[in-house]
Every structure is written in C-alpha cells, then in structure tokens.
C-alpha positions in Angstrom: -109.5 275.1 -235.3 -110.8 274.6 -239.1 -110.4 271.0 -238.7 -111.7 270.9 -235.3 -115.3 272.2 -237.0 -115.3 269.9 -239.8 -114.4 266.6 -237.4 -117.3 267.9 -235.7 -119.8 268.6 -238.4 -119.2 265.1 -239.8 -119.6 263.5 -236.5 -122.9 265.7 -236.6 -123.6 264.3 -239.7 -123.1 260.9 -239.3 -125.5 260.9 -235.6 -128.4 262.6 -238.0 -127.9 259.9 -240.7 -128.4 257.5 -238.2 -131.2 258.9 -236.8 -133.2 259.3 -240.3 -132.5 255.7 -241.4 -133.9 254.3 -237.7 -137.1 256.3 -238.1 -137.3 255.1 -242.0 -137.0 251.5 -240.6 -139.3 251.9 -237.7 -141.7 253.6 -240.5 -141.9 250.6 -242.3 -142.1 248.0 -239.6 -145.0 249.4 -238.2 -147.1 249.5 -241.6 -148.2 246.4 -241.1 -147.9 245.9 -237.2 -150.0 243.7 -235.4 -151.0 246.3 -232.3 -153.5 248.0 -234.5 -152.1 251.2 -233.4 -148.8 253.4 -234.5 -147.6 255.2 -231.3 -145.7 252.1 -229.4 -142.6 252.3 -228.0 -139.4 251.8 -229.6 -138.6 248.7 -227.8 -141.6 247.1 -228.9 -141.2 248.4 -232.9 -137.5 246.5 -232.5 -139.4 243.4 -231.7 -141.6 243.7 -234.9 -140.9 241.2 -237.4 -139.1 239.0 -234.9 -140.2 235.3 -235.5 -140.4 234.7 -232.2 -142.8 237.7 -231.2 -145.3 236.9 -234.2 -148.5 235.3 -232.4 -149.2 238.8 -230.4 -152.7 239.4 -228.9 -154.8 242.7 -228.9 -156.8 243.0 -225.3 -160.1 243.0 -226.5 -159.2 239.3 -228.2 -157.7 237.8 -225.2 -160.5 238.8 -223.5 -163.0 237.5 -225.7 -161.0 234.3 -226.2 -160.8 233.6 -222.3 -164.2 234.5 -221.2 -165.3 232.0 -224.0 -164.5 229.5 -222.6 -161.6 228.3 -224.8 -158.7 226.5 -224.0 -155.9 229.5 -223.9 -152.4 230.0 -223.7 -151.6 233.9 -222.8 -147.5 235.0 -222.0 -147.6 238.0 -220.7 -144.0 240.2 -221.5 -142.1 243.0 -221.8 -139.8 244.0 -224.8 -137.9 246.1 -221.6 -137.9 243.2 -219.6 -134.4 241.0 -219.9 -136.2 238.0 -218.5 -138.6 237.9 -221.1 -136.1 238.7 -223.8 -133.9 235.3 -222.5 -136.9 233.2 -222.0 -138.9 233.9 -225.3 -136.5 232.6 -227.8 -136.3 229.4 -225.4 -140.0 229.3 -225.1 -141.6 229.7 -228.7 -139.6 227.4 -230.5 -140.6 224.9 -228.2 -143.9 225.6 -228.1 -144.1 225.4 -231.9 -142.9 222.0 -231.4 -145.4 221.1 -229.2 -148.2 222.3 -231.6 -149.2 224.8 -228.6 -150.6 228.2 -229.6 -148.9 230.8 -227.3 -150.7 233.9 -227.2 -148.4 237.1 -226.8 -149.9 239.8 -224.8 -147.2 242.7 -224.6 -147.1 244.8 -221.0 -145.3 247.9 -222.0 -148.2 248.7 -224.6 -151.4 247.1 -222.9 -150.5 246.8 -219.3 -153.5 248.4 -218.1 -156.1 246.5 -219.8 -154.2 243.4 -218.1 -155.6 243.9 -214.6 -158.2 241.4 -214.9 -155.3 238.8 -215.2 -153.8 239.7 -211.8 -150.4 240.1 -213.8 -147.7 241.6 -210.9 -144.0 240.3 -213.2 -143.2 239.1 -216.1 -143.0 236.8 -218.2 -145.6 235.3 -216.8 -147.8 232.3 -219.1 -150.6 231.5 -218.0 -153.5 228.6 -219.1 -157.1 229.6 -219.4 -159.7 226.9 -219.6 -163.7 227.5 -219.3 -162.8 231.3 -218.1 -160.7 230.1 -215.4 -157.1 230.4 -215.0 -155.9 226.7 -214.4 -152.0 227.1 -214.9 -149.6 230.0 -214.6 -146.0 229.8 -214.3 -143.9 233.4 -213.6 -140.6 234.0 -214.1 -138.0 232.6 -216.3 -138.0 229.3 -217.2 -135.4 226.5 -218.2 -136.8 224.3 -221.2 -137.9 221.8 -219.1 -139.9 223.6 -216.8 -141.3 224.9 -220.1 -142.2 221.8 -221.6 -143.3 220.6 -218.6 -146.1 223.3 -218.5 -147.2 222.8 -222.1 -147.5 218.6 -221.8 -149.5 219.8 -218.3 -151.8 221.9 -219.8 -152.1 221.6 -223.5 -151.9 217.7 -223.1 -149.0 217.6 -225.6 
C-alpha cells in the first residue's frame, strides 16, 4: 500500500511539473505577443512564435487598412480549426514567395469584430481593393489553387 502512495504522489508530481513549466512558457510567449492583449486562448499562445503565424492583424488595423482603400490581403483562421492548421504552412511560404503580404486575422480571439467581413468558415482569404472585397477563396486550398489566387489578385 506504501508503494501504492508513493507511485501516486510522483505521478502527482510529475502532472504539476508539467503544468508549471506550460504556464512559464506561455508566460513568456505572450510578453511580446502581437494581440495587444494577455487573456487569449491556449490554442492561439501555441501558435505564438510560429513563423508561419507572424503577419497577425489587430481589428481596428484591418479595418482601417480596407476602408482605405488599400490593396489587402486578409486570411481569416482559427488556431482550433484543422483546415487552417493544414493550409497555413502551405499557404505562407508561398505567399512569401510571391512577395504577397498576407494579413492574419485570428477568429477564435476577434471573431466578433469580423462581421463586417461576412466571414461564415474558415480559412477563408479574402482580397480587398478600394474598400471592396474583389477576391475570396474559403476553404482549404491545394498550392495551386493558392498561387492561383495570389497571381489573380496581387498580380504576382
């Protein structure tokens, strides 16, 4: 029975250790986070310092780069969303490539604030010129259907 306790004391242990290091990491990731805020979800923390989720937009600035007028480039996605997960790390290389500035706009933290976008799924990339949506493609995407999109509508 003795060793019964101490097999599950140490199990005990070791689930606490675990626990303390996570939060330590997820400490330091979001010191310098790019949501401006530090209550986000875990699944979006994990994504912090991810090369391929480093161009992420704030609402306010995707607002006030569309109704600019400039020519934008907005993927809407989900760090819970598997689609997203398999299509960004097709997408973003390919659209460093292609010299095209992707704008990431994350659902789980600011889906709200996205209802001016008509955003029902994700991923979903959409192209903005003068104000006006001109391009949106939803769903995952093969590369080509991705490239394809970006030589449309970034002329690339």
């Amino acid at each position: 029975m003795k060793k019964l306790f101490i097999i599950g004391g140490a199990v005990i242990a070791v689930f606490i250790l675990i626990i303390v290091l996570s939060n330590k990491s997820d400490e330091a990731k979001l010191k310098d986070n790019p949501y401006g805020t530090e209550k986000l979800e875990k699944s979006t923390i994990g994504l912090i310092g991810n090369e391929n989720y480093n161009n992420i937009i704030l609402p306010d600035a995707l607002f006030k780069k569309v109704e600019s007028g400039e020519s934008v480039t907005a993927y809407f996605f989900s760090p819970e969303c598997h689609y997203c997960m398999a299509m960004t790390p097709v997408m973003m290389p390919i659209a460093k490539e292609m010299g095209v500035n992707v704008l990431q706009y994350n659902m789980l933290e600011f889906g709200q604030q996205a209802a001016p976008y008509g955003i029902k799924s994700w991923p979903t990339l959409v192209h903005y010129e003068d104000g006006k949506e001109v391009g949106r493609m939803v769903g995952e995407q093969p590369e080509e259907n991705i490239r394809a999109f970006f030589t449309e509508f970034e002329g690339k």
